[in-house]
C-alpha positions, 0 to 999 in steps of 0.5 A: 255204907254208901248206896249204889246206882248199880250191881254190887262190885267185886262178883262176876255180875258187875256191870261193865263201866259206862262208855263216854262221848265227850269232850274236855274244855279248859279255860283261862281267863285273864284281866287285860284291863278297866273296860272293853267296849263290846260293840268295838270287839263285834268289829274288830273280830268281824273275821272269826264270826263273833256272836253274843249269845244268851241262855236258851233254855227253860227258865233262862228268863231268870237270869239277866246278863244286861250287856252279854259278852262277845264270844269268838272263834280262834281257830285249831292248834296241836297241843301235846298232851301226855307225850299225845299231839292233840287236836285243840279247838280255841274260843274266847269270850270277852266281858265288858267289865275287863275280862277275856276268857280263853277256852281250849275244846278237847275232843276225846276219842268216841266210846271211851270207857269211863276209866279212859275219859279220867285217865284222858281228863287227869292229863288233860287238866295237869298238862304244862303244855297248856301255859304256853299255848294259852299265851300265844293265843291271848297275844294274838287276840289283844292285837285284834282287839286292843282298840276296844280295851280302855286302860289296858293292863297286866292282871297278877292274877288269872284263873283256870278251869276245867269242865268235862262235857259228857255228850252220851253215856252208853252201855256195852252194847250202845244202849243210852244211860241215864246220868244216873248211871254215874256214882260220886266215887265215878265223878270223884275220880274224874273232878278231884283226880285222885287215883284210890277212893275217896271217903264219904264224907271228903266227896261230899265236901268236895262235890257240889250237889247233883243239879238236874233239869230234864231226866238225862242231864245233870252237873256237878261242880267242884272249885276247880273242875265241872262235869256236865253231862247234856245230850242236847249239842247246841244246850251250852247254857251250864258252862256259860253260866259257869263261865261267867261266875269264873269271869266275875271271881277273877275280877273280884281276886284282881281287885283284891290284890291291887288293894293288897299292892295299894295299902302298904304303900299308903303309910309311905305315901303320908309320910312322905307327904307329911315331911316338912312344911306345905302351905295349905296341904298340897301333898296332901291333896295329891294323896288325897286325890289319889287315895279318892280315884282308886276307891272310886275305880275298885268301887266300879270295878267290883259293881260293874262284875257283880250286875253283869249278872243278875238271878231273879228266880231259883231256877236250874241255872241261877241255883247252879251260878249260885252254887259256883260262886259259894264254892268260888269263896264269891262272898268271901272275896267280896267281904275282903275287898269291901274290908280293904276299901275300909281301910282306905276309906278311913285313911281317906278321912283322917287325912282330909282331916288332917289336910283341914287342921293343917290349912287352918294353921296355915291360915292362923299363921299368915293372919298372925303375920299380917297382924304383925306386919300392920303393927311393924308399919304402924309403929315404923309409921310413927 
């Protein structure tokens, strides 16, 4: 049987569940276009305070963000969450490779029993209201901010998360616990949101490890929610680590299924360039040239998202990023994208050289027709 940090349950002795401050952030991030020039963004919300924070806690050293993004204050809205009007603050934090990253703080009422912050986290991570509040609030932004963005477009694809930041665990009478104090059937039921227990072995495939620095931290992580508990308010280093690798996977998922948009519309493309007789391969040039620019762009793309971050040590935080980005399928993503590009690559080369043969056929038959012709005007001549 599956050990317990507490009394056995069931017997009048059972200790009563652990009290929670916290709050519960959503986030949705978006892919509005090929670049943003931060530097321009710090202006342009120079009204909502814009700052660029870096990691400050021990062992952040080990983690290089060369250009860190811009984040921003966005002001309160009411969101109706389970028939309840809550209060919602909004943030958002916006990456030079393309990406803005809207966040909605949630505040739960203070000392809420466990089984109360799962039931408020369920409908806070399930709520429909959230789509149409996250809309207005990225219109608002791109209007601010759309001189910095170089190339703007509509991304398919977003991505959501959730963590559930626990600021204090208690006791009944007030006392301070340790996150320890929190069992994986308790965590479980916050991250997966299912109601009855769940087996052994499914928590250990749906829960990352327990990660803790200090005595009184400690994260967990799951593919679409997180929970972290840190006493310390303003040690907000894990849910910007995790921030950054949900950035980093939408850029790689948007680059994935502009590819997935490009390769079918390739064998028309030759086809159609293929179609009758054109001196020296001009449409296949056009092609060509197309087929270069976007391998070109992705190729960036994928590079510019990957260095935004880079982990020079296994430390805390770095083993925390890598284990989100395993969970993320990172690599899996990346493997696909470099496959694609492949594929297009490969296309590149057999029709350059095909556009090769076809000039140099080009070129046989206008030196045949010039041989011709000096033979007509030789014999006309005589």
């Amino acid at each position: 049987p599956a050990m317990s940090t507490t009394a056995p349950t069931g017997s009048a002795a059972a200790p009563a569940e652990p009290r929670v401050d916290g709050v519960a952030i959503v986030y949705r991030l978006y892919d509005v276009g090929y670049e943003i020039q931060l530097d321009r963004v710090a202006e342009l919300l120079a009204g909502s305070v814009p700052e660029r924070p870096r990691l400050v806690r021990g062992g952040a050293q080990a983690i290089h963000i060369p250009n860190p993004p811009v984040s921003a204050s966005l002001g309160g809205e009411t969101v109706v969450i389970a028939g309840v009007p809550r209060a919602v603050e909004f943030h958002a934090r916006v990456f030079d490779f393309g990406v803005v990253s809207l966040r909605a703080r949630l505040a739960a009422p203070p000392d809420l029993p466990w089984s109360g912050f799962v039931a408020l986290g369920t409908a806070v991570a399930a709520a429909p209201e959230w789509a149409e509040a996250f809309a207005r609030v990225r219109e608002r932004l791109l209007e601010r901010i759309a001189p910095a963005i170089e190339r703007r477009g509509e991304a398919p694809v977003t991505e959501d998360y959730v963590v559930f930041r626990v600021n204090r665990l208690a006791d009944a009478d007030g006392a301070r616990l340790p996150a320890e104090a929190l069992r994986d059937e308790d965590i479980a039921r916050l991250l997966v949101g299912e109601p009855r227990p769940l087996a052994a072995a499914t928590r250990r495939d749906l829960l990352s490890p327990r990660f803790s620095y200090f005595d009184d931290d400690l994260a967990v992580l799951t593919w679409n929610a997180a929970l972290v508990v840190e006493p310390a308010a303003d040690d907000t280093d894990v849910q910007y680590v995790l921030e950054f690798a949900n950035a980093q996977l939408l850029e790689l998922r948007f680059d994935d299924a502009m590819l997935d948009a490009e390769i079918p519309k390739l064998a028309a493309r030759v086809a159609e360039a293929r179609r009758g007789f054109h001196l020296l391969g001009g449409r296949f040039s056009r092609l060509l040239a197309d087929l270069h620019t976007r391998v070109a762009d992705v190729t960036e793309l994928v590079e510019r998202a990957e260095n935004s971050l880079k982990v020079t040590d296994d430390v805390f935080l770095a083993r925390i990023y890598a284990a989100a980005l395993e969970i993320f399928r990172g690599a899996t993503w990346r493997r696909g994208i470099d496959r694609k590009l492949a594929i297009l690559r490969d296309s590149y080369g057999m029709l350059e050289a095909e556009s090769q043969a076809r000039r140099s056929e080009a070129l046989e038959v206008i030196i045949i027709l010039l041989i011709a012709f000096e033979i007509a005007l030789t014999l006309l001549g005589h």
